[in-house]
N, C-alpha and C positions, 0 to 999 in steps of 0.2 A: 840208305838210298834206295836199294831195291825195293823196299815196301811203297816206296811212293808212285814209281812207275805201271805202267799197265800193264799185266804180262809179269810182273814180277813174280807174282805168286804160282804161274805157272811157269818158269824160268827156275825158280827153287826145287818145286816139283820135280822137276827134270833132273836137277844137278844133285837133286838125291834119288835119284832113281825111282822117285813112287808114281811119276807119270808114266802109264802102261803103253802110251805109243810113242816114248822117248826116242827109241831104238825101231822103228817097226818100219820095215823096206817100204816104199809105197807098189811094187809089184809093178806088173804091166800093163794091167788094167785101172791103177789106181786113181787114172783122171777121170774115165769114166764113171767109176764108183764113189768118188769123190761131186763130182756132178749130180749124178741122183741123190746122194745123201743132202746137198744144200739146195736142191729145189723142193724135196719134202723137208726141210727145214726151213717154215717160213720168216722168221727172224733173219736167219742166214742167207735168203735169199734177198729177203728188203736190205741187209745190209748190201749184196753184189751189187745190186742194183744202184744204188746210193754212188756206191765207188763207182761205178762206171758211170754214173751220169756226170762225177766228177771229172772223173778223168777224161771223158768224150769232150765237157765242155772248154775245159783246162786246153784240151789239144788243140782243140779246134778256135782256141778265143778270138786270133787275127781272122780269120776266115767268115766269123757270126756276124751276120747284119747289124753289128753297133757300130753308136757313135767311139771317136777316140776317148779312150778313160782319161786323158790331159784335157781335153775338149772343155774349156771353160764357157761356160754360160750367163754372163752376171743377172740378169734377167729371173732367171731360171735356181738362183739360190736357198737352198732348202727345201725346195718345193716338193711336196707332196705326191703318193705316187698318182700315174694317170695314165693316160691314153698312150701320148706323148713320150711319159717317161713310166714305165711299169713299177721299176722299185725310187721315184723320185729323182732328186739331188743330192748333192751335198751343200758345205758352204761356201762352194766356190763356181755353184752351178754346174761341176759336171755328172756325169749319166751315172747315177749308183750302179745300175744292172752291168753298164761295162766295167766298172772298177770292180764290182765283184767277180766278174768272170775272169779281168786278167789275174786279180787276187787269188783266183783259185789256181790258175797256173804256176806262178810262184808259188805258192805254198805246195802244191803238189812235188814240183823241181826241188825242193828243201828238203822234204821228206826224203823223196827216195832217194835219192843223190846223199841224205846223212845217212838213212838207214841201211843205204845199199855198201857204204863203203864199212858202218861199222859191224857188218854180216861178214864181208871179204876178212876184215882187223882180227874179230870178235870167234870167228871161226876159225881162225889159223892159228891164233893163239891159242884155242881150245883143244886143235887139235895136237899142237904141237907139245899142250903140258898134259895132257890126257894118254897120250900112246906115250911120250918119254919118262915119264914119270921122275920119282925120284926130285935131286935137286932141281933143276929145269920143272918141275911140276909146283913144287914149294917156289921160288921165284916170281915166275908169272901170279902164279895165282894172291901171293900175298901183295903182286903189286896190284893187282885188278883191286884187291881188296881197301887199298887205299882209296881207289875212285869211290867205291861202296861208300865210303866213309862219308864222306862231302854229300850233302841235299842233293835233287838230281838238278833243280832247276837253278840254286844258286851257285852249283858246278857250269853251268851252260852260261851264263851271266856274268859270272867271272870272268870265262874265256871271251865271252865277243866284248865285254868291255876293256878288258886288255888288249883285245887284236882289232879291237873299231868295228862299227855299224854297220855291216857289208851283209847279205846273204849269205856266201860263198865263206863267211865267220861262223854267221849261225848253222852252215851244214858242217862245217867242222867240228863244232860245239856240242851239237848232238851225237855228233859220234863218238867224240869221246867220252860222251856219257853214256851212249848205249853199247860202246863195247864190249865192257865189261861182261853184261849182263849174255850177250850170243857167246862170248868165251865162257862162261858160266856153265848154259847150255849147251854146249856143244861137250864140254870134259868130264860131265856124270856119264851118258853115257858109254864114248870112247872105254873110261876107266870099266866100264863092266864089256863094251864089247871085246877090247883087245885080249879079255881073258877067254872068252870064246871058243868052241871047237873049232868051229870052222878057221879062225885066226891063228890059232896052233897049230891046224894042217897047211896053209900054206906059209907060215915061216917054216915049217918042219921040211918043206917042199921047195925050201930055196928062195922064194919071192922074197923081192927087198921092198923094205918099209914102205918104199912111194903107192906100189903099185897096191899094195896091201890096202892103206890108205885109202886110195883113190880108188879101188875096185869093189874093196869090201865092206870099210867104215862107211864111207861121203855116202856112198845110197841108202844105207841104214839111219841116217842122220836128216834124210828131207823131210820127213812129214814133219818133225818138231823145228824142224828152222822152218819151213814154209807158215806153222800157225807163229810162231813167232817173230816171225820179221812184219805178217798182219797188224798185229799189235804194234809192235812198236811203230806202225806210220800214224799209226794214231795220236800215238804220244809227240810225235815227231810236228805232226800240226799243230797239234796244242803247244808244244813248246814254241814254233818259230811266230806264231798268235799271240803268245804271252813279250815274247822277245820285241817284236812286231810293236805289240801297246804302250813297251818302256821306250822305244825307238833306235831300238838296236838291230834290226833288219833293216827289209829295202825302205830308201830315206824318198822323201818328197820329192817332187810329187808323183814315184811311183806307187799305183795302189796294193797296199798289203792290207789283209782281213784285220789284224793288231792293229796296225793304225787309225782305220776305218772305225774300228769297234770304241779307240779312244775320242775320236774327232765328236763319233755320237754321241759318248758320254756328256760331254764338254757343251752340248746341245739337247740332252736330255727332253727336257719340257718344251722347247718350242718346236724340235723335229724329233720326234722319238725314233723315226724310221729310222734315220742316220747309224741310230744302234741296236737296231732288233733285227736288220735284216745279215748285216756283217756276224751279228752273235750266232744266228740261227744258220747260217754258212756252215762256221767253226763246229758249232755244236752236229748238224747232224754229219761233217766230215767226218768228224770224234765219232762219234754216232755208226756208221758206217764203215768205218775199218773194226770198229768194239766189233760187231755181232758179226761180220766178216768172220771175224777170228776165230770167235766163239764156235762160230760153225764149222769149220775149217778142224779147230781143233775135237768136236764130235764125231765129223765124218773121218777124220783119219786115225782115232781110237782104236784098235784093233775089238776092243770089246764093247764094239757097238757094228761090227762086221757080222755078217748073217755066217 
């Protein structure tokens, strides 16, 4: 399963220790430094920018001078883009441009709401089989390894068609598919930091495990959760897009980008808009957290630090 997701192959990286800023503190200058490294990276910058025009316009959808995305128009059916209407209809006459912005909200809220919670799961698991080692280390890890086992996406499909068509299914869906994977990352390098000098002097010094933890590992562990939680919203759209198109997210007629992208299919030849503009949503969101990431994870490289 990891090989299919995005970010896996640097999630491996990590959990074998061959990624060199697995473990690398981000310091106190390191938003700063982090900043300049992704505005001379111009990929990394087109992707910031992408994200945030996502997310500005996600936040902002009820606020933007459109019509209602229920707002039906029968008049107004398939109709082409214009003056009037910039990205057209659909086939029920309402405002494409508004169903795509609220589309993007909801997808947005899926993402990080699965990503977010299987970062909290995915992390604590990792850190917990990572510093304990031992049985509790074999345990966890060989159950993570069962989700490994299963596709990632017909892991995620299984779950919301078992628990029903709901959004609040497909953020749970995803999480449990991307658990795995921040538990993964997060216990290569614990397993090398806890052997650490510094780690040995303060257990040698009395400190119990929490603060150890939470003082010494958790800061040493941001830069490679920060590029990897990037990644996975990537993946995270595209899955609840994919889920979306079989009709296991949000149901009619709220607008989701998957649905959208199916309705145009279904319409291909007489409205091609119906499905070029929902595709091309999906694609540069994907688009946009990818070279996010990608930059993210050069500018906090240690060996790409001056």
């Amino acid at each position: 399963m990891a090989g299919s997701i995005p970010g896996s192959d640097w999630a491996e990286a990590v959990a074998g220790g061959t990624a060199p800023s697995a473990w690398a503190p981000l310091g106190a200058g390191a938003p700063f430094r982090v900043a300049i490294a992704l505005v001379r990276n111009r990929a990394a910058l087109a992707g910031l920018l992408i994200v945030a025009v996502f997310v500005l316009v996600g936040a902002a959808a009820d606020r933007l001078p459109l019509p209602s995305p229920l707002r039906m128009v029968p008049q107004d059916r398939m109709a082409g883009p214009s003056w009037t209407l910039p990205l057209g209809a659909d086939t029920f006459g309402r405002d494409l441009l508004a169903r795509l912005v609220h589309g993007a909200r909801l997808s947005l809220e899926v993402a990080f709401a699965s990503v977010l919670t299987a970062l909290v799961a995915g992390s604590t698991l990792g850190l917990l089989a990572g510093y304990a080692g031992g049985r509790v280390d074999q345990i966890l890890m060989r159950t993570m390894d069962v989700f490994f086992s299963f596709p990632a996406v017909l892991l995620a499909l299984g779950i919301v068609a078992a628990l029903g068509p709901h959004p609040a299914n497909v953020v749970l869906a995803i999480a449990v598919v991307y658990t795995p994977i921040f538990a993964r990352v997060v216990r290569g390098p614990v397993l090398s930091l806890k052997e650490r000098e510094f780690i040995e002097a303060s257990r040698a010094l009395g400190a119990p495990a929490g603060r150890i933890v939470g003082r010494h590992i958790l800061p040493n562990l941001a830069s490679v959760l920060v590029v990897q939680t990037s990644i996975a919203l990537s993946w995270a759209i595209l899955t609840e897009a994919s889920l979306s198109f079989l009709g296991l997210s949000a149901q009619p007629p709220m607008p989701s980008w998957g649905a959208m992208l199916n309705e145009g299919r279904q319409n291909l030849e007489l409205a091609p808009h119906l499905a070029v503009f929902p595709g091309l949503a999906i694609m540069l969101a994907v688009l946009g957290f990818n070279l996010l990431g990608d930059g993210l994870r050069d500018a906090l490289d240690p060996r790409q630090r001056p």
